[in-house]
N, C-alpha and C positions, 0 to 999 in steps of 0.2 A: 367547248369540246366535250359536256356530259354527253354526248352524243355517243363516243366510241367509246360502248362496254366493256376495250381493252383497257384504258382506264383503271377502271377499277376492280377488275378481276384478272389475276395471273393467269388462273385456269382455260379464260378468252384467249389471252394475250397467248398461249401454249397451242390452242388449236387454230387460233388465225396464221404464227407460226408455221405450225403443220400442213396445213391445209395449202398454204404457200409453195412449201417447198413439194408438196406432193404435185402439185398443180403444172407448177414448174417440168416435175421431171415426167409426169405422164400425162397433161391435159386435163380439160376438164369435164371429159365425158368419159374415162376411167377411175377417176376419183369415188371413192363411195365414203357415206358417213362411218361407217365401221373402221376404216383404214385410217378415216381423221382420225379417231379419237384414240385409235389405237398409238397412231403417233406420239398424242400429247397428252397420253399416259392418262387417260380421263374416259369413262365409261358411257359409252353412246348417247344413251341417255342426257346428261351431260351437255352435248353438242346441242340438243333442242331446246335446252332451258335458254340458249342464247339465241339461237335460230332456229326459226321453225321447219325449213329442210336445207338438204345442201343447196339449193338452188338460192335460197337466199343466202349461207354464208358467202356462197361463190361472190354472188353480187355485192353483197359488204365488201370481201376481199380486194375486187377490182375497184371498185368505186375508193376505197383506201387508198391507192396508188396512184386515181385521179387526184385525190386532195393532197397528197405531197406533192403533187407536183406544180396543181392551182397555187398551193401555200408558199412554193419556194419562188414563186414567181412574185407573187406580193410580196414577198421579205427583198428579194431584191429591188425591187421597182420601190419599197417604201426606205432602204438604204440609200439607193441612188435613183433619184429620178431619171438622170441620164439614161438610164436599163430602156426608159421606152425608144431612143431611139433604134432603127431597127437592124442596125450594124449590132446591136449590145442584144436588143430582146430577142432574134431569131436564133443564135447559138444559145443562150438559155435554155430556149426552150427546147431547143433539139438534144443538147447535151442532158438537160433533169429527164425526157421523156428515156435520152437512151438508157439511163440507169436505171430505170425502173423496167423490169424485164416483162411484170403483167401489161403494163402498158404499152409496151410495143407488141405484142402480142392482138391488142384490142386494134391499133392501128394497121395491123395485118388484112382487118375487114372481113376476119372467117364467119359465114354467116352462120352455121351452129353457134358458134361462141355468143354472136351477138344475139340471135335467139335466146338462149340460155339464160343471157345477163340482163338483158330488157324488154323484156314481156309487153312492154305498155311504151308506145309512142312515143311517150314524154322521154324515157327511160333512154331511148336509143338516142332521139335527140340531143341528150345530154352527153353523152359519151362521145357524139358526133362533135358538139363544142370543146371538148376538153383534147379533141386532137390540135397539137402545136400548130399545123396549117389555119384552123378553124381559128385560133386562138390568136392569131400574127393577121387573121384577117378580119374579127371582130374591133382590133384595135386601130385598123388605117382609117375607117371616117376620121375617128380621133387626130392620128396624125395629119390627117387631111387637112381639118379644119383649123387646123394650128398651124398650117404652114410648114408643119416637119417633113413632107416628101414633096417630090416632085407632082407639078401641076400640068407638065407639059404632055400627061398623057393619062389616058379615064381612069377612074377608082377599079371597074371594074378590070381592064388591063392588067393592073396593076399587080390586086389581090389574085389574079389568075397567073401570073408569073409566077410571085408571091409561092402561091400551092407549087407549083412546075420545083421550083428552087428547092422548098423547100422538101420536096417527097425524095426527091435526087438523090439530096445530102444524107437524109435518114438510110436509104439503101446504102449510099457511099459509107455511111460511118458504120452502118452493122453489119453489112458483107464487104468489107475491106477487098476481097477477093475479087470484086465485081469494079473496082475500080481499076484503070489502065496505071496509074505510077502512082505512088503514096507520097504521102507529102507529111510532113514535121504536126503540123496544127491544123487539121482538117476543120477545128471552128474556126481558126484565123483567114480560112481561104474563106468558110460560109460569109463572116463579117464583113470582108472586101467586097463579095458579091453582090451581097443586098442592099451596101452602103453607093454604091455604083447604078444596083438597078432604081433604088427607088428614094434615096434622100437628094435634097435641095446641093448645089453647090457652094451657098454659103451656109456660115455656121447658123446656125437657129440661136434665138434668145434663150437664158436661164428661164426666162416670164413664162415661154413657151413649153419650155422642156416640161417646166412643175405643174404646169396646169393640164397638158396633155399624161401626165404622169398621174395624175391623183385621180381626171376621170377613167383613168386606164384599170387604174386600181379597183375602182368602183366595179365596175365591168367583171374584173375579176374576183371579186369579195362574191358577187352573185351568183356567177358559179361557184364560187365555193360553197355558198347556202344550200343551193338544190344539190352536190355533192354529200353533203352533209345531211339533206331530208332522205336522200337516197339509202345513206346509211341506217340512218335511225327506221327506216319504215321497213329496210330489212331483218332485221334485229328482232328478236321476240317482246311482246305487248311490256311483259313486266319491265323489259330492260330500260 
């Protein structure tokens, strides 16, 4: 993790910070580098020893909250392998993306923002995998091939439900308002859902579980690397 210049300097850790909660309360096309640094008590100047403009802290910033959220998904999947099946891995993923307020935000698909934050093809693409739909659907060949979901109907079906479900629950769980009756554990109702739409009716093998679990992993460590190059290439030369 040399990678994230927070690290090793308070004075990052102060304007990343700031730059957050600015971002947060007014966007990210009123944000100016004067108002970062003023935040985090550091003199403008300052700001560019780390990033060369705001446009790359922004993108640090975000890409940051892509990787807790990659990360928290490998700690759980390397706790319990069980996580990959998809009763366990679709609330995961819905509940780490809901906590993380930039990240919902990117899921919103505002195309300023996305202009803003990836300039370069690659850049978007990536952002584009690290949505939890994206993410629930890179991993079902996996489950496929392991026997963990159902066969009785196409991959491609499937992973299109899949997205349907799973874009719902995110509206249901962040505009509450927008839902007809509320209910106790809105991931408990997601987990029955997806365990209904798309798992086997008997139980799956341990054999199975740990093996579709470790390439899942895999899958996921790789995105975390290009999160992680993403970071670094935003960052200034020296850092």
């Amino acid at each position: 993790m040399s990678q994230l210049v927070e690290l090793h300097s308070r004075k990052a850790a102060r304007i990343l910070s700031s730059a957050r909660e600015l971002v947060l309360d007014h966007g990210v096309g009123k944000v100016t580098v004067s108002e970062i640094s003023r935040a985090a008590g550091v003199g403008k100047g300052t700001v560019y020893l780390y990033w060369p403009s705001k446009e790359d802290l922004l993108r640090g910033l975000f890409a940051r909250e892509l990787l807790t959220l990659v990360e928290e998904v490998i700690g759980r999947l390397t706790a319990d392998p069980a996580t990959v099946l998809p009763r366990h891995l679709a609330p995961a993923l819905v509940g780490t993306a809901q906590k993380l307020p930039l990240a919902r935000r990117l899921r919103g698909g505002d195309p300023e923002l996305l202009r803003l934050l990836s300039p370069e093809p690659g850049d978007r693409e990536l952002y584009a995998r690290t949505q939890p739909a994206a993410m629930c659907t890179a991993v079902m060949p996996i489950l496929h091939r392991h026997r963990l979901i159902r066969h009785d109907r196409s991959l491609a079906a499937q992973a299109y439900a899949l997205h349907a479900v799973l874009s719902g629950f995110f509206t249901a769980v962040s505009e509450p308002e927008t839902a007809p009756i509320a209910v106790d554990d809105p991931y408990e109702v997601l987990a029955d859902t997806v365990a209904l739409l798309l798992e086997r009716s008997d139980a799956p093998g341990e054999e199975a579980i740990a093996a579709a679990a470790e390439e899942t992993i895999a899958v996921f460590c790789q995105t975390r690397d290009a999160v992680l190059r993403l970071i670094e290439l935003s960052q200034a030369p020296a850092q």
